[in-house]
C-alpha positions as CSV (number, residue, x, y, z in Angstrom):
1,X,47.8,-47.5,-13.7
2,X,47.7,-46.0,-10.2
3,X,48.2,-48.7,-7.8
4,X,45.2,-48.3,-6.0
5,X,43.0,-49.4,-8.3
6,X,44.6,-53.2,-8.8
7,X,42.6,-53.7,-5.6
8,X,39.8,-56.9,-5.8
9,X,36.6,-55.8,-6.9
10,X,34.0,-54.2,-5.3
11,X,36.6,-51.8,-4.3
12,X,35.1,-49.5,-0.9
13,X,34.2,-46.0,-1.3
14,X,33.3,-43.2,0.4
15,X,31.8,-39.8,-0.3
16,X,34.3,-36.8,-1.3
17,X,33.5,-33.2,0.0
18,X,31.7,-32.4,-3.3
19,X,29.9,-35.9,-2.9
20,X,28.8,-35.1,0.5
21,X,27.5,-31.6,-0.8
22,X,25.7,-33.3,-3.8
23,X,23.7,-35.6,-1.7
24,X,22.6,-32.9,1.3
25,X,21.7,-30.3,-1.3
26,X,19.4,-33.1,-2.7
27,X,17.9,-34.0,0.7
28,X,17.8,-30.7,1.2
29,X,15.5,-30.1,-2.1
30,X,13.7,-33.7,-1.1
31,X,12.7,-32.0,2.2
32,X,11.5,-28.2,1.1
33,X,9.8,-29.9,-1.8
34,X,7.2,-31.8,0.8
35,X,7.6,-29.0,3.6
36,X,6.1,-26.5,0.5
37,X,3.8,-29.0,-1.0
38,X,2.3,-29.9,2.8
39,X,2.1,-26.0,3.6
40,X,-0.2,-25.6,-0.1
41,X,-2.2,-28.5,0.9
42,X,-2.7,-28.0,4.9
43,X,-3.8,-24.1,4.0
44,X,-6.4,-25.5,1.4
45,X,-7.6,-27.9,4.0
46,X,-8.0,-25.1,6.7
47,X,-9.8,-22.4,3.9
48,X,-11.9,-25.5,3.0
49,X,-13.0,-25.8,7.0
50,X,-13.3,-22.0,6.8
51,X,-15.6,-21.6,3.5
52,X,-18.0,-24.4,4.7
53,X,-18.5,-22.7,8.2
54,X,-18.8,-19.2,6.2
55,X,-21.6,-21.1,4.3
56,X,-23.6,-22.6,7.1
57,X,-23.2,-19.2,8.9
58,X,-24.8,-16.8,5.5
59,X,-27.6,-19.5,5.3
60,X,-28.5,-19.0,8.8
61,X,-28.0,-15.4,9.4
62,X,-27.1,-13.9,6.0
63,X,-28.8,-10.9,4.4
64,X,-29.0,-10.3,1.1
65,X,-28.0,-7.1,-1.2
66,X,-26.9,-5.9,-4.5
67,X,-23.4,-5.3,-4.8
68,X,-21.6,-3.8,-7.5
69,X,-19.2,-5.6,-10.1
70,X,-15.5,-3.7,-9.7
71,X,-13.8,-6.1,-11.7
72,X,-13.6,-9.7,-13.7
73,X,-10.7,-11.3,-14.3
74,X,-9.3,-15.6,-14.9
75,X,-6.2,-15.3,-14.0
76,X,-6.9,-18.3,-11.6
77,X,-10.1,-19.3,-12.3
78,X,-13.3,-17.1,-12.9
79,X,-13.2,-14.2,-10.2
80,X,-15.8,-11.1,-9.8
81,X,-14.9,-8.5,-7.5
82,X,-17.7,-6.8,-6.4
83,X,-18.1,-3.6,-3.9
84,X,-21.6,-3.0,-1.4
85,X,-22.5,-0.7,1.3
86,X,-23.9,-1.6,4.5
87,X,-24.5,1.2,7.0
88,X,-22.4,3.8,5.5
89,X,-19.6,1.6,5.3
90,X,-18.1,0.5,2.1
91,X,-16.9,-3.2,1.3
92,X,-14.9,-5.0,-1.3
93,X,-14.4,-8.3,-1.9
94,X,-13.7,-10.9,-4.9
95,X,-15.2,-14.3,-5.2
96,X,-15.0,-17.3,-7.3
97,X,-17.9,-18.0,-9.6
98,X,-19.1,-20.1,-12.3
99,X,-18.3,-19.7,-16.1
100,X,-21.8,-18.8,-16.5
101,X,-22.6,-16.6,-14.0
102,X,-19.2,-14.8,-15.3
103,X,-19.9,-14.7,-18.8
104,X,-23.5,-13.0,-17.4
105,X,-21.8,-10.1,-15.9
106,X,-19.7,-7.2,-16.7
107,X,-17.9,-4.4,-14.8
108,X,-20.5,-1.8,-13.5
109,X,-23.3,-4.7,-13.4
110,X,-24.7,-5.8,-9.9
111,X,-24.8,-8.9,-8.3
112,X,-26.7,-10.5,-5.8
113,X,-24.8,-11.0,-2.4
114,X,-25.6,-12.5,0.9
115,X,-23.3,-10.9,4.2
116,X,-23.0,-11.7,7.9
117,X,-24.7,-8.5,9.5
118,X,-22.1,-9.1,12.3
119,X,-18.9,-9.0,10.4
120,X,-20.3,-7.5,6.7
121,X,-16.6,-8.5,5.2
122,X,-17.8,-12.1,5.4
123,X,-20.1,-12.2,1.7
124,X,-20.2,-14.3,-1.4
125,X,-22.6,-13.9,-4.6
126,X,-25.8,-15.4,-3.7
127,X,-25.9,-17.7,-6.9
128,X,-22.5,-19.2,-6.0
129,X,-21.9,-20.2,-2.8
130,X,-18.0,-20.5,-1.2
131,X,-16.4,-23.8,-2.1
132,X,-12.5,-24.9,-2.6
133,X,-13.0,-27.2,-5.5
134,X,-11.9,-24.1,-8.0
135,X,-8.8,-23.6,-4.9
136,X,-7.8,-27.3,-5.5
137,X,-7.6,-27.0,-9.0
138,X,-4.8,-24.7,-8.6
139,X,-3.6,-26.1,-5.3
140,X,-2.9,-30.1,-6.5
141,X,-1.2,-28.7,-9.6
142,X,0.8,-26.6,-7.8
143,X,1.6,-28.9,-5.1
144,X,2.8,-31.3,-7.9
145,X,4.6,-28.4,-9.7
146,X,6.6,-27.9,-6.1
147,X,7.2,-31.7,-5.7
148,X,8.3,-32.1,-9.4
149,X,10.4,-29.2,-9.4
150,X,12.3,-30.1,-5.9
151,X,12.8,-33.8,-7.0
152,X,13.6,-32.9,-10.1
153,X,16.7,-31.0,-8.4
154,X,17.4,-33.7,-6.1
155,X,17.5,-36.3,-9.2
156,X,20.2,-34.0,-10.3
157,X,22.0,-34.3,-7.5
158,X,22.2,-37.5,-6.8
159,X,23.1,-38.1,-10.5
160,X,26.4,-36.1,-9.7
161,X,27.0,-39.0,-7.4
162,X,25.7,-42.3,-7.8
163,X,26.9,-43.4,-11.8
164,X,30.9,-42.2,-10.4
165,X,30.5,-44.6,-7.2
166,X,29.3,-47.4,-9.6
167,X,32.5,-46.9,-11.4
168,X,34.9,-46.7,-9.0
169,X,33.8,-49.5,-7.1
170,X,33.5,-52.0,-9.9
171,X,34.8,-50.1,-13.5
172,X,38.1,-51.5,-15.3
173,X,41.3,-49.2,-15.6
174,X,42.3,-48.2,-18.8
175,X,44.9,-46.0,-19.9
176,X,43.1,-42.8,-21.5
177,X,44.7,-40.6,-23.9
178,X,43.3,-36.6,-24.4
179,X,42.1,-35.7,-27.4
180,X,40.9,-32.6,-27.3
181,X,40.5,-29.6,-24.3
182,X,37.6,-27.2,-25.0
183,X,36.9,-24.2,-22.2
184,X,32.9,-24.1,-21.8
185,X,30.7,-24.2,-18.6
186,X,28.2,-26.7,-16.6
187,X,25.9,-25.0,-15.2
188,X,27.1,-21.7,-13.5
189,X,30.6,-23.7,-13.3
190,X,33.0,-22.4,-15.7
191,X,36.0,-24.5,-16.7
192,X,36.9,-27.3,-19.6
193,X,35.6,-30.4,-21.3
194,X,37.8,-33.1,-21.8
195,X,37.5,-35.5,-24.8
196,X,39.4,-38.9,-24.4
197,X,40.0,-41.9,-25.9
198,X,40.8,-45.6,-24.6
199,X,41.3,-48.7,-25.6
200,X,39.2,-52.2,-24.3
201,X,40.8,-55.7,-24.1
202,X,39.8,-56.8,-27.3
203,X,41.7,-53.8,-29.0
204,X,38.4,-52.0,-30.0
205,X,38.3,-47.8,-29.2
206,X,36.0,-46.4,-26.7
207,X,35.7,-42.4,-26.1
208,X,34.6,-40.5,-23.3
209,X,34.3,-36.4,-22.0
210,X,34.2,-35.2,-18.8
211,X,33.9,-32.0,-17.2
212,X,37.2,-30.6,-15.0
213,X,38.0,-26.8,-13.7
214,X,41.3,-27.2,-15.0
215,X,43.1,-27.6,-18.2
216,X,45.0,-30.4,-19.4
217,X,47.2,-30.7,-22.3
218,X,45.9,-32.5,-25.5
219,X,47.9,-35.6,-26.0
220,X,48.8,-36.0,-22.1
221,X,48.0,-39.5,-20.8
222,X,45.2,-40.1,-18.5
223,X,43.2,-43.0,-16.5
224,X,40.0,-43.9,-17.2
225,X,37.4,-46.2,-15.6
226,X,34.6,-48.0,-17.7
227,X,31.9,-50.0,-16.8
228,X,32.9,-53.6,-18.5
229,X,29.4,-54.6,-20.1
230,X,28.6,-51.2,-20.8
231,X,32.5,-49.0,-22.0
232,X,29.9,-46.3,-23.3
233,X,29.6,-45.4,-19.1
234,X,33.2,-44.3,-17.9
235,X,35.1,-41.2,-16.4
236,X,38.3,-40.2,-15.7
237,X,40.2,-41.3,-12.3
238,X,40.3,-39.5,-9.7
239,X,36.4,-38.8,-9.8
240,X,35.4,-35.6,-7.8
241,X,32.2,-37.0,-6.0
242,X,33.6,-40.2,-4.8
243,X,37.0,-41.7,-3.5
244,X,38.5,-44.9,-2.5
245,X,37.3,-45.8,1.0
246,X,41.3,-46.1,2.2
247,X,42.8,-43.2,0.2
């Protein structure tokens, strides 16, 4: 057994280079993943401010005209687009809507619109108003999409990391044997799995398989570390995320 691991238990650790990678990668992803999801909401917030003083603004001054539908489409909720004229000058715009007024209408059809006669691209359908509840029933999904996704990566990180310094702070040495060396990829890493077999104090067989970038010969002996109450979690020594505080 290498001689550095007779030390008491815990034994100290530290963070290898790949370790130290693993873990700011994951911060990393922890970090974008709220920076994204506060940019989705804080836009949201701000068209929400903007659509309610669009509102108050058409009620006041607002005219009204018939505009004409260009197009109809859900790809994020019930949208009409709709084209008028207001002194010679043509507009286009698209607007959310309810299913009902939707299902009423149909490319070529006119709508009922209300414009600022100061700035005419400021409009919206007469029958439905400018809101963000149909923007924050793609913004809170999304947002979560974002946050899931990110610490979803992060998880994956960190799980690179955290099981190997369990092991080599408190896991049991045993001498490993290799059983089999199959080439195969992790990921985008290319390289080889390694099947292994030890045995535990009270002579019983435990197996393990790890993933390395080199080969080894099957039959060649090997260390492994095993977590005492639980042989099913073990590795081979040296790990490659973590490393004895003192080597």
């Amino acid at each position: 057994m290498p001689p550095e691991l007779e030390q008491p238990l815990p034994r100290r650790v530290r963070l290898s280079g790949m370790g130290i990678a693993y873990c700011v990668m994951g911060a990393a992803s922890i970090v974008l993943g709220l920076s994204l999801a506060y940019r989705l909401v804080h836009s949201e917030l701000r068209r929400e401010a903007d659509n309610e003083s669009l509102t108050r603004s058409l009620a006041a001054e607002g005219r009204e005209t018939q505009a004409t539908v260009t197009r109809l489409s859900t790809t994020l909720g019930h949208v009409v687009g709709y084209q008028f004229t207001v002194d010679g000058q043509t507009y286009s715009k698209g607007a959310f809507i309810t299913v009902q007024h939707w299902q009423a209408l149909h490319v070529g059809s006119t709508v009922a619109i209300r414009y600022l006669p100061s700035d005419p691209a400021k409009s919206f359908p007469e029958s439905d108003p400018p809101n963000s509840q149909t923007h924050w029933l793609v913004v809170v999904p999304a947002s979560a999409f974002v946050m899931l996704l990110m610490f979803g990566f992060a998880y994956g990180q960190l799980s690179a990391v955290l099981p190997q310094r369990r092991l080599l702070a408190g896991g049991r040495p045993a001498r490993a044997v290799i059983t089999r060396c199959n080439a195969g990829s992790r990921g985008r890493s290319t390289g080889y799995f390694l099947h292994y077999d030890f045995s535990l104090p009270d002579g019983s067989k435990s197996q393990g398989k790890v993933f390395r970038s080199e080969p080894v010969t099957e039959g060649s002996s090997a260390t492994a570390l095993y977590d005492p109450d639980r042989p099913g979690r073990n590795t081979l020594y040296p790990l490659q995320s973590v490393k004895l505080a003192d080597a």
